[in-house]
C-alpha positions as CSV (number, residue, x, y, z in Angstrom):
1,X,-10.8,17.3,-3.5
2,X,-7.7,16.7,-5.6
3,X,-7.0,13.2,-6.6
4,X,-4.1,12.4,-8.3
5,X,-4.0,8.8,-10.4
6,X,-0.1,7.3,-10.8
7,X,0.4,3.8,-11.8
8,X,3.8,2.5,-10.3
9,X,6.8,2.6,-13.0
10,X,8.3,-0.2,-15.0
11,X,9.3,-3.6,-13.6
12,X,10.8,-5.6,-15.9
13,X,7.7,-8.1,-16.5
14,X,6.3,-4.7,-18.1
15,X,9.3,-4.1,-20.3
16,X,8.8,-7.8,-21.6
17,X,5.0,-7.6,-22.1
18,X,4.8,-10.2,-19.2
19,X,1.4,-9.8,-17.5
20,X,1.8,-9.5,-13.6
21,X,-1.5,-9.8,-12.5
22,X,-1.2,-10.2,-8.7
23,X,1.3,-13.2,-8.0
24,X,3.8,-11.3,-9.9
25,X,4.5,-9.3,-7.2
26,X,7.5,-7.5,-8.9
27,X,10.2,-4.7,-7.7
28,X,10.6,-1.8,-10.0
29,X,13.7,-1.3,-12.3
30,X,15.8,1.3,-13.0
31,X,14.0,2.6,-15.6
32,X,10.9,2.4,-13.6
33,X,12.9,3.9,-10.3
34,X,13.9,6.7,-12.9
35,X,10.4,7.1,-14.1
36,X,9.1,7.6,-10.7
37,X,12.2,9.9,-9.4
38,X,11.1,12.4,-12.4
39,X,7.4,12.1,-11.8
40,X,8.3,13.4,-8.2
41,X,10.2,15.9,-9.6
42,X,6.8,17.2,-11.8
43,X,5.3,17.0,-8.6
44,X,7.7,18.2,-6.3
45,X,5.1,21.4,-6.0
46,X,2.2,19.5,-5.1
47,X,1.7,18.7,-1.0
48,X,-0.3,15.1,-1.0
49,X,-2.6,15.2,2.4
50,X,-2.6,11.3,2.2
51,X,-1.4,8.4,0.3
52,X,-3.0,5.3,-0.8
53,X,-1.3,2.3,-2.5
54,X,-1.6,-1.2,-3.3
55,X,-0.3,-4.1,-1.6
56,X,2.1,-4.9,-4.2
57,X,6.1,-3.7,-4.2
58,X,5.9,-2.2,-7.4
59,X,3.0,0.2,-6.3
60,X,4.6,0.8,-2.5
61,X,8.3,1.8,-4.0
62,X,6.5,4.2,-6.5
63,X,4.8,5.1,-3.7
64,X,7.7,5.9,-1.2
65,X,9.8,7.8,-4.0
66,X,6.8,10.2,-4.6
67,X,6.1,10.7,-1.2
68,X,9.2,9.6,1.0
69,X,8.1,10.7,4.4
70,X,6.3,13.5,3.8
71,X,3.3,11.7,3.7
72,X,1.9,8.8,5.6
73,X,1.7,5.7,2.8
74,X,-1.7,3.4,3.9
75,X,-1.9,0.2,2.2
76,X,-6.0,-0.7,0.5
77,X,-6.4,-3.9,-0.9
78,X,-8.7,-2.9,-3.1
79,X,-6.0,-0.9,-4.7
80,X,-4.3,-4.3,-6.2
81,X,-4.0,-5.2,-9.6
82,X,-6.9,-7.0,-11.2
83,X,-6.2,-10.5,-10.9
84,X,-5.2,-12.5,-14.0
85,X,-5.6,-15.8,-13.1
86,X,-4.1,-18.4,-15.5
87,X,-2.9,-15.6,-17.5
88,X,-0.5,-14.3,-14.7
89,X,3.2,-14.8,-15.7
90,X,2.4,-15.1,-19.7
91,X,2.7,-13.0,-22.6
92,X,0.7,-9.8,-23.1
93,X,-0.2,-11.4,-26.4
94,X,-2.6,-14.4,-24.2
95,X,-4.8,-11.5,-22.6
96,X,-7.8,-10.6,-24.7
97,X,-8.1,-7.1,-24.0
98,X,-11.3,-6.5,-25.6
99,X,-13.1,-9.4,-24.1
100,X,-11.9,-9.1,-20.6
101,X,-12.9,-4.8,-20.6
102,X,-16.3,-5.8,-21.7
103,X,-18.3,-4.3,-18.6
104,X,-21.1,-6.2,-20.4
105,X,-19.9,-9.3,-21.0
106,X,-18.0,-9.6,-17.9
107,X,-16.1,-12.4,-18.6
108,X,-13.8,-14.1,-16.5
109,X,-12.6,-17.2,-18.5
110,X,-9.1,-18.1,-17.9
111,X,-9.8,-16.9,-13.9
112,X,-9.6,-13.5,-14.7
113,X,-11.3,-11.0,-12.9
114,X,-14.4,-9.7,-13.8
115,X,-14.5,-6.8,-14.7
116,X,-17.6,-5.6,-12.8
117,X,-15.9,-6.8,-9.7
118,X,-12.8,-4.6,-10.3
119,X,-14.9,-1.8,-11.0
120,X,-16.9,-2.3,-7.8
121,X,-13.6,-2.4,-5.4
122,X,-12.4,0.7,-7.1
123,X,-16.0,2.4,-5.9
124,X,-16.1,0.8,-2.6
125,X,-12.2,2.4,-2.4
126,X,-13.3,5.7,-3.5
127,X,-16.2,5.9,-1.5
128,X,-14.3,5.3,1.8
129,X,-11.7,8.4,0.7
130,X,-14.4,10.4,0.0
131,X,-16.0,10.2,3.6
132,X,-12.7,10.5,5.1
133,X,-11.3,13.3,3.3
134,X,-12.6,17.3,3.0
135,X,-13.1,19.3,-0.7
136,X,-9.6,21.0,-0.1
137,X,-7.6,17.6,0.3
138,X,-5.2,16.3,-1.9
139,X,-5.0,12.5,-2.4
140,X,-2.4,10.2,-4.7
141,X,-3.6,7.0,-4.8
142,X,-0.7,4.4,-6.8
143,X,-1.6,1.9,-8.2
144,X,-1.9,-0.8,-11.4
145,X,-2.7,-0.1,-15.3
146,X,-6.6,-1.7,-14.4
147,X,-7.2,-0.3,-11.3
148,X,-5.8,3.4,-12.7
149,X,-8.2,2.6,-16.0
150,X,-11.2,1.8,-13.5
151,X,-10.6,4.6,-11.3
152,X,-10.4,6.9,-14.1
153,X,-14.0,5.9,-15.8
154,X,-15.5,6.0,-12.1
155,X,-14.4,9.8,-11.7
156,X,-14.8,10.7,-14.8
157,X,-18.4,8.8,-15.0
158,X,-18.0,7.2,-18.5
159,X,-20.8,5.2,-20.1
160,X,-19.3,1.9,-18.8
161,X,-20.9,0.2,-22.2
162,X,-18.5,2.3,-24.2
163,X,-14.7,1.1,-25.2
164,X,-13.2,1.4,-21.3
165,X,-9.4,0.9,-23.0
166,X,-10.0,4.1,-25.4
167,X,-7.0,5.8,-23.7
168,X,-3.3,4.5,-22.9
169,X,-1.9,4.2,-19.2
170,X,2.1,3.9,-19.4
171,X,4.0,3.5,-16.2
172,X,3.9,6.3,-14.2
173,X,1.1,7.6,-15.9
174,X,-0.3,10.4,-14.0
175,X,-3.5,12.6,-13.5
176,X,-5.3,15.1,-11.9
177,X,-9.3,14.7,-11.2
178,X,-10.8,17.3,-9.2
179,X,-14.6,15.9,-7.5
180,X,-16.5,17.7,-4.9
181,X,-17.5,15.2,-2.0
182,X,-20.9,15.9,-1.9
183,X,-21.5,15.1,-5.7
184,X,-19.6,12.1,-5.7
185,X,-21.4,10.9,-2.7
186,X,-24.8,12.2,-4.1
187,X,-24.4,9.6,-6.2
188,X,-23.6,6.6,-5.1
């Protein structure tokens, strides 16, 4: 199975270092819309058997630019950005990065989401595409910065006691993991 990891493109709370959380429930702009429309165009090869996406506007419009209606869009609630609590709405500066992605730790001062609990909605999503899908699927999921970051150190089964921000995830990030069903299964 092919799964393809996109986080939606730039809104303009991004472009401000604004954290949006889950209340900021933002439209993209035009340099995110552009972002996406290009990232479709790199992809323009590949044919998606299904698409998953957060609740959230940004995620859906990357979602229907990369797709349009070639594929059926579901929604998965799981798939929404980690909430931020108090933090929503304030300055990237306020969010403690290395505290908050401290599987250890956990900590969810400020009314942040732990980070366990992210981390287990991303496996709970995975394992539900994983029973529904065969080997020779391909999947995009779209999505948000921590849920693409989670979903990336569940496929790629990283120590989870190591740095989980040791790699960047710009808008419209993109990448390919390819997982056989019955190993990820096996494991869980």
């Amino acid at each position: 199975m092919k799964i393809y990891l996109v986080r939606h493109g730039e809104t303009d709370a991004n472009k401000n270092d604004i954290l949006q959380g889950q209340k900021q429930n933002l439209q993209l702009n035009e340099y995110g819309v552009r972002e996406a429309t290009k990232l479709k165009q790199n992809l323009q090869d590949v044919s998606f058997t299904a698409c998953y996406t957060s609740p959230l506007v940004r995620a859906w419009s990357t979602a229907i630019i990369l797709v349009g209606d070639k594929t059926i869009i579901s929604e998965d609630k799981r798939l929404i950005e980690r909430y931020l609590g108090n933090l929503e709405g304030e300055e990237r500066s306020k969010y403690d990065a290395k505290k908050y992605w401290d599987y250890q730790l956990n900590s969810d001062d400020e009314g942040v989401e732990k980070i366990q609990d992210v981390f287990h909605r991303c496996e709970s999503f995975l394992e539900d595409i994983v029973s529904k899908h065969d080997d020779t699927d391909t999947i995009l999921i779209v999505s948000h910065g921590a849920v693409v970051r989670a979903l990336h150190h569940i496929l790629k089964k990283t120590n989870r006691q190591k740095n989980l921000r040791n790699f960047s995830i710009p808008t419209c990030f993109c990448q390919k993991y390819t997982i056989k069903k019955e190993d990820f299964i096996h494991e869980r």
